[in-house]
Each structure stands twice: as C-alpha cells, then as structure tokens.
PyMOL CGO cylinders between C-alpha atoms (Angstrom):
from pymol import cmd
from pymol.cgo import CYLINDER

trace = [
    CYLINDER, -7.00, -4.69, -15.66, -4.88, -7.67, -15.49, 0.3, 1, 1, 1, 1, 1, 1,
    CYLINDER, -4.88, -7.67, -15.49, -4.72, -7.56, -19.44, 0.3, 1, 1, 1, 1, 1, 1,
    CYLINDER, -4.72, -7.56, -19.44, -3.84, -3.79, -19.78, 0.3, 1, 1, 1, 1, 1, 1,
    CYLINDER, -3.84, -3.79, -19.78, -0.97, -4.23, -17.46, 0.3, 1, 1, 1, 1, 1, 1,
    CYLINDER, -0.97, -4.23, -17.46, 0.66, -6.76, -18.46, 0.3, 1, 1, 1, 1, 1, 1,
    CYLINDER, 0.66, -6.76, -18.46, 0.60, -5.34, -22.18, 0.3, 1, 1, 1, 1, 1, 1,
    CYLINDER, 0.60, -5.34, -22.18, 2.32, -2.11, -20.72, 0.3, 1, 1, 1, 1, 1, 1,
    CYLINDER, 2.32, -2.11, -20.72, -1.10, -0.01, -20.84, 0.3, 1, 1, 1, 1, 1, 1,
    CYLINDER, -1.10, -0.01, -20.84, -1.05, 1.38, -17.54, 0.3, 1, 1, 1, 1, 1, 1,
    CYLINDER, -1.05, 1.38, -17.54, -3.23, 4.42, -18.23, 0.3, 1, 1, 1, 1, 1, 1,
    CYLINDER, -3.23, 4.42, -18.23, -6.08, 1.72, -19.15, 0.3, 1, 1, 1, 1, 1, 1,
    CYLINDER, -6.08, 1.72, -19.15, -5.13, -0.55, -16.42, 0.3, 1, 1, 1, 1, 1, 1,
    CYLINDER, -5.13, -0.55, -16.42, -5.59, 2.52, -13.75, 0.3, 1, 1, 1, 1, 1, 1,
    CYLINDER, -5.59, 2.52, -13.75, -8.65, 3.78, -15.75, 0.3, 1, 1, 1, 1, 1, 1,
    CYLINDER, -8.65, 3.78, -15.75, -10.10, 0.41, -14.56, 0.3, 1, 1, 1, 1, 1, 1,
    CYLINDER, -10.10, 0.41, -14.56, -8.69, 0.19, -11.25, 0.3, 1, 1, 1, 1, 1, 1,
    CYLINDER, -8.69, 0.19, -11.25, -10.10, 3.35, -10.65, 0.3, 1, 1, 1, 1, 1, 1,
    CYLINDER, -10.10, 3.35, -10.65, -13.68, 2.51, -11.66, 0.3, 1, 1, 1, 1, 1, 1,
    CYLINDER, -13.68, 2.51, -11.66, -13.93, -0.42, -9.48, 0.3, 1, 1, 1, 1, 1, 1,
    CYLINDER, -13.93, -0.42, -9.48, -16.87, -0.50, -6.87, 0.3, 1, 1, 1, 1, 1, 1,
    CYLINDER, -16.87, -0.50, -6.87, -14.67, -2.37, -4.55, 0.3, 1, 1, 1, 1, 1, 1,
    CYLINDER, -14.67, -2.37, -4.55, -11.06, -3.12, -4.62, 0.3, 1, 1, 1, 1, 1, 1,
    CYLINDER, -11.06, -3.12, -4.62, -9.54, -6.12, -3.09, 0.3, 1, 1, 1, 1, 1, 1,
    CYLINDER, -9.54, -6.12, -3.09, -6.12, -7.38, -2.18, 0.3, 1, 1, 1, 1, 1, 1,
    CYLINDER, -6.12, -7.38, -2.18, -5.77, -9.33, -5.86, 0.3, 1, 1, 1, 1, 1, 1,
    CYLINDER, -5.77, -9.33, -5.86, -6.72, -5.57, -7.47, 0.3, 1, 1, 1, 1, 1, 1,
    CYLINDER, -6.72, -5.57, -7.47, -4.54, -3.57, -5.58, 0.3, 1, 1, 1, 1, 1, 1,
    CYLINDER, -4.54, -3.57, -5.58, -1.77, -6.42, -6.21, 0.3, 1, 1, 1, 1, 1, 1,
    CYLINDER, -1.77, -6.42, -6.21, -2.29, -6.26, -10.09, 0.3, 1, 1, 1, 1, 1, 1,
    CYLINDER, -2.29, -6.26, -10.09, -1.78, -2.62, -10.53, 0.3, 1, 1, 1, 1, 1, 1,
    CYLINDER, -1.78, -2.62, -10.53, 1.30, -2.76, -8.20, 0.3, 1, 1, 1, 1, 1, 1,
    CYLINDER, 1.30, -2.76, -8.20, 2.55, -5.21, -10.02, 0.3, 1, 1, 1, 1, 1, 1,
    CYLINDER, 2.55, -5.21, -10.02, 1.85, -3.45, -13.45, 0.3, 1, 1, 1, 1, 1, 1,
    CYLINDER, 1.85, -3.45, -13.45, 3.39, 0.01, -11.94, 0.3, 1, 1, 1, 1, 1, 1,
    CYLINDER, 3.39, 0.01, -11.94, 6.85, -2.58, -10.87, 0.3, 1, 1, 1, 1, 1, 1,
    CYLINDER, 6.85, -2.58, -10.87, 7.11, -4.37, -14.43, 0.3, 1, 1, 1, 1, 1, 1,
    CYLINDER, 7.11, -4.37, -14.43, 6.74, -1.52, -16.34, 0.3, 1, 1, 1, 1, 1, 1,
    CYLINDER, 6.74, -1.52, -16.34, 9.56, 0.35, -14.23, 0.3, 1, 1, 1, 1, 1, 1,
    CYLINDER, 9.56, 0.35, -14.23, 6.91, 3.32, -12.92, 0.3, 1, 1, 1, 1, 1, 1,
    CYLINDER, 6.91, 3.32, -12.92, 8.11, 2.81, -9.84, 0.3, 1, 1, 1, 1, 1, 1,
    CYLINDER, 8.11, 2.81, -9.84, 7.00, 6.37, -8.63, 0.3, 1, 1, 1, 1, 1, 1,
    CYLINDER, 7.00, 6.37, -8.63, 3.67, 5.21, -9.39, 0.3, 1, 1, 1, 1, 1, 1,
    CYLINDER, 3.67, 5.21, -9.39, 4.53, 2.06, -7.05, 0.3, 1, 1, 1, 1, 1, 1,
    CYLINDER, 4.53, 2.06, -7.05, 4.99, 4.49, -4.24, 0.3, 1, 1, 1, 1, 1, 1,
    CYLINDER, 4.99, 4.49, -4.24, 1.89, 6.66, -4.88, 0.3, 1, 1, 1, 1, 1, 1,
    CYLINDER, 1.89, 6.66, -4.88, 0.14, 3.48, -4.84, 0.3, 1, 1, 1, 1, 1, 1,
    CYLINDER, 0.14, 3.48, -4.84, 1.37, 2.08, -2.02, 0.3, 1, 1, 1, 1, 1, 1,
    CYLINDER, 1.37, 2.08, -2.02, 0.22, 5.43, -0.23, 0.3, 1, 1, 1, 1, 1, 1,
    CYLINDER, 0.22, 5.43, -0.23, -2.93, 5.30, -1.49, 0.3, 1, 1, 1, 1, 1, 1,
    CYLINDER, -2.93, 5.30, -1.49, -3.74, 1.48, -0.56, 0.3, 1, 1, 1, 1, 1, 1,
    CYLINDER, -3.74, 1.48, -0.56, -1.96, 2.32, 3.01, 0.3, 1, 1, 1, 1, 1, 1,
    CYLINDER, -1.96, 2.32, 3.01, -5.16, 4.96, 3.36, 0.3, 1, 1, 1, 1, 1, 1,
    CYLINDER, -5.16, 4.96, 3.36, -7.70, 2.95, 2.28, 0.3, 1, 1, 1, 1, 1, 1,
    CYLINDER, -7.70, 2.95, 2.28, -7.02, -0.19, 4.62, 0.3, 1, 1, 1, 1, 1, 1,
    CYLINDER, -7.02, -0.19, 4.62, -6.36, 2.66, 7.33, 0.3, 1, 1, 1, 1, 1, 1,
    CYLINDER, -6.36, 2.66, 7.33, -9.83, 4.23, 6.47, 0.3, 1, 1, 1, 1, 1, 1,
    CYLINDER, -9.83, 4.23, 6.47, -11.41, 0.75, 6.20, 0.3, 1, 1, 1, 1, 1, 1,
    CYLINDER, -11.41, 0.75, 6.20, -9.94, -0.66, 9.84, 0.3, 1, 1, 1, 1, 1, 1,
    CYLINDER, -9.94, -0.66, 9.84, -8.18, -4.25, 7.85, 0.3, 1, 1, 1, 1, 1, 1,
    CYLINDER, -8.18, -4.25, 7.85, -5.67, -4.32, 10.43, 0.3, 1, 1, 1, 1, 1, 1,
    CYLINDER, -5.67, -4.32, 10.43, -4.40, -7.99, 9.27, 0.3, 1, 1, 1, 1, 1, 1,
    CYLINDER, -4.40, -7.99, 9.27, -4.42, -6.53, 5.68, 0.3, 1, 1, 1, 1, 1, 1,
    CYLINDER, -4.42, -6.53, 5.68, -2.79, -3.38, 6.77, 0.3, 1, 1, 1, 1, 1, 1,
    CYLINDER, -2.79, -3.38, 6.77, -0.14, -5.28, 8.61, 0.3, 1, 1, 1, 1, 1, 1,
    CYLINDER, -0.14, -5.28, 8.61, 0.47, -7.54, 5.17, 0.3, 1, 1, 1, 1, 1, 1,
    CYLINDER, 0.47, -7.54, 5.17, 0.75, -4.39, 2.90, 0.3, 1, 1, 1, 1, 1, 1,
    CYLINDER, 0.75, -4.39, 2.90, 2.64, -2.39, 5.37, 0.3, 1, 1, 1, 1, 1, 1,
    CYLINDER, 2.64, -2.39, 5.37, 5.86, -5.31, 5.56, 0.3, 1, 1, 1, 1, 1, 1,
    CYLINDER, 5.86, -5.31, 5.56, 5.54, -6.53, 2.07, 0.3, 1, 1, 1, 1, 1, 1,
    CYLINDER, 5.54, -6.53, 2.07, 6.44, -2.74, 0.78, 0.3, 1, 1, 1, 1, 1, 1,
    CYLINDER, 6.44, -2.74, 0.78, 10.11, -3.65, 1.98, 0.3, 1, 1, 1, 1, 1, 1,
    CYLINDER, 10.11, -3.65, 1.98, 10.65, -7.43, 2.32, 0.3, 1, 1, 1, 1, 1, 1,
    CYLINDER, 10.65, -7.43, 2.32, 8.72, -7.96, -1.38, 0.3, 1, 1, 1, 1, 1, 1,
    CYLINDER, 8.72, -7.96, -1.38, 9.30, -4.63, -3.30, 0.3, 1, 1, 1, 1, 1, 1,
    CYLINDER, 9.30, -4.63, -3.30, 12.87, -3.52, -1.15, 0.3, 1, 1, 1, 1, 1, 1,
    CYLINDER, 12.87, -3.52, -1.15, 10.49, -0.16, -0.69, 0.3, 1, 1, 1, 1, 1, 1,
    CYLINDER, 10.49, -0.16, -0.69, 11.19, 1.38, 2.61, 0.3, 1, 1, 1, 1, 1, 1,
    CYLINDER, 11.19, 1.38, 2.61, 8.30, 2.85, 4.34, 0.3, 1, 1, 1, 1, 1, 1,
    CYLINDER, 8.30, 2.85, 4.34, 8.20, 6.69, 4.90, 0.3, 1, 1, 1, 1, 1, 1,
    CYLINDER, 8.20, 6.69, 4.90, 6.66, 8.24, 7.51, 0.3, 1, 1, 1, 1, 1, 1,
    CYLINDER, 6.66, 8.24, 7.51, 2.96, 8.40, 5.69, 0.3, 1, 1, 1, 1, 1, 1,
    CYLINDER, 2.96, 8.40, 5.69, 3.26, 5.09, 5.60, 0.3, 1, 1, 1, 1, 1, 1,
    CYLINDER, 3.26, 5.09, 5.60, 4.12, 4.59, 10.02, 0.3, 1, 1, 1, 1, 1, 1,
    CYLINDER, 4.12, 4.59, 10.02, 1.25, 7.31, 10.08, 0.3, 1, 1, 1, 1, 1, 1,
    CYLINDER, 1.25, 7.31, 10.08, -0.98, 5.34, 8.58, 0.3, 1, 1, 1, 1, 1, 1,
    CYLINDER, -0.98, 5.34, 8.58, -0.13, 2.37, 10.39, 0.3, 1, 1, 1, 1, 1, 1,
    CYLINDER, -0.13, 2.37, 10.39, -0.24, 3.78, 13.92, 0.3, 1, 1, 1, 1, 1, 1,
    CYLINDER, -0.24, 3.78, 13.92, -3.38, 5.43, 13.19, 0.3, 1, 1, 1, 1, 1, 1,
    CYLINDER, -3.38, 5.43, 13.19, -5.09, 1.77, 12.52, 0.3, 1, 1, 1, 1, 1, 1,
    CYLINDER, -5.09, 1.77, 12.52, -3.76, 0.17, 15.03, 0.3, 1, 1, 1, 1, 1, 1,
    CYLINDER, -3.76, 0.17, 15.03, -4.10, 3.13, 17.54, 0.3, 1, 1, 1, 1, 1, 1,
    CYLINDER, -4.10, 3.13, 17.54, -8.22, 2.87, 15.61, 0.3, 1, 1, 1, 1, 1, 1,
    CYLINDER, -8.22, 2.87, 15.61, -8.38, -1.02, 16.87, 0.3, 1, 1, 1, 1, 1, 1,
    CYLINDER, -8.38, -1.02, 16.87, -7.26, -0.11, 20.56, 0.3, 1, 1, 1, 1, 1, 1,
    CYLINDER, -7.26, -0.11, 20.56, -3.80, -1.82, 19.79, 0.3, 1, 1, 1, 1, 1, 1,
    CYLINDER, -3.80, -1.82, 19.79, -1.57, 0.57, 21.64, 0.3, 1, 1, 1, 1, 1, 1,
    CYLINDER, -1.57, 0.57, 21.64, 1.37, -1.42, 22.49, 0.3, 1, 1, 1, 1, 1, 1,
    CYLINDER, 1.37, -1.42, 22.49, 1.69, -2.77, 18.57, 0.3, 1, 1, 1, 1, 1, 1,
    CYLINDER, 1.69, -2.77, 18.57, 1.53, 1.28, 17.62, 0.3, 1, 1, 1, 1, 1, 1,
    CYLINDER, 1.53, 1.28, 17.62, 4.31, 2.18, 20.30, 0.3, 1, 1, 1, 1, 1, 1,
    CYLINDER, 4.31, 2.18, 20.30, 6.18, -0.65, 19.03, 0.3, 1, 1, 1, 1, 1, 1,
    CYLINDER, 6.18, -0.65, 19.03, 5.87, 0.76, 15.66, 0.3, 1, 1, 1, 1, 1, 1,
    CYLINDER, 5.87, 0.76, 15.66, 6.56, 4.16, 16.58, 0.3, 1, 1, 1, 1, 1, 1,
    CYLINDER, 6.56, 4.16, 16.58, 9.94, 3.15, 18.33, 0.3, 1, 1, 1, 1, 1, 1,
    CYLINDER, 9.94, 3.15, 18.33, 11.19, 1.50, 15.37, 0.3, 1, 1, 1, 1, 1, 1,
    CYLINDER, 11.19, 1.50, 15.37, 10.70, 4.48, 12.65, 0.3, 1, 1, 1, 1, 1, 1,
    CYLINDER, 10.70, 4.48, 12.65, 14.22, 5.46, 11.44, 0.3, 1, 1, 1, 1, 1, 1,
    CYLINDER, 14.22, 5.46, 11.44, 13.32, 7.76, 8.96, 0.3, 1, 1, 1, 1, 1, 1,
    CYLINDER, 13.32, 7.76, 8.96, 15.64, 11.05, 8.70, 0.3, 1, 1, 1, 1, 1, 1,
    CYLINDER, 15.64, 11.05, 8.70, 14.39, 14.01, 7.60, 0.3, 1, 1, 1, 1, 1, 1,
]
cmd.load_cgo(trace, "trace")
C-alpha cells in the first residue's frame, strides 16, 4: 500500500487498504498520507470520516482522541460536526461524560 502511494497510485493503494482484514493506526496513516501528497485532499476528509467511525464503532478511545486532534494540529483540517459526533458518541460509549460535555462546549462550527 505503502508502495502504490507513494508512486501516486492511489486507486491501488485504496484497493489494498480496502482489502485489509484489519487496519491499524500505521494503515490508516499511509493512505492519509498518500491522499495529502498527492493533493486529494477531499479524499483526506472522507478518510478522516471514515477512520473517525471505525475507532467510534471499535470503542479506541486513546486512538480516537489521537486521530480526532491530529486532523487540525498535523493536517490544519478542522473538525466538522461528524467528526464532534463521533467523538462524543465514544466517549459518551466509555461512560466519560464530563470529557463529551467538554467537547460539546467547545464545537464552533457554523452552519
């Protein structure tokens, strides 16, 4: 997958991606990372979306947590509200009620 990306072949790269029995942090890293160098950065946000389910149907709250921050302090994405869904759904999920209000009193998202 790693290859395909970085060689600009992102339809291969997701074709693998796609067919993997279990994904991982380094997986879900290397196809971001494709999506960013090859300037799809749509595909960057889909992404992100999809990854923010599957941590929030898998309960990785640490992992959710790291995904959830780096979308703006590593990529400069700003979260949308699927993304503070997702988010206060896991940590509503791991009984973490305060973190989730927390979270909810910080959205600034217009719309």
């Amino acid at each position: 997958m790693d290859m395909y990306a970085k060689c600009g072949m992102m339809v291969e790269a997701r074709e693998v991606f796609d067919n993997m029995k279990v994904r991982n942090e380094v997986s879900w890293c290397v196809l971001l990372g494709g999506y960013c160098q090859n300037g799809e950065y749509k595909k960057v946000l889909a992404l992100f979306r999809e990854m923010d389910q599957d941590v929030c149907h898998t309960g990785m709250v640490e992992q959710g947590r790291d995904y959830f921050n780096s979308m703006s302090k590593d990529y400069g994405i700003a979260p949308e509200i699927e993304q503070y869904n997702c988010m206060v759904d896991l940590l509503s999920r791991l009984e973490l009620l305060e973190e989730a209000e927390d979270l909810i009193n910080k959205v600034t998202i217009c719309g």
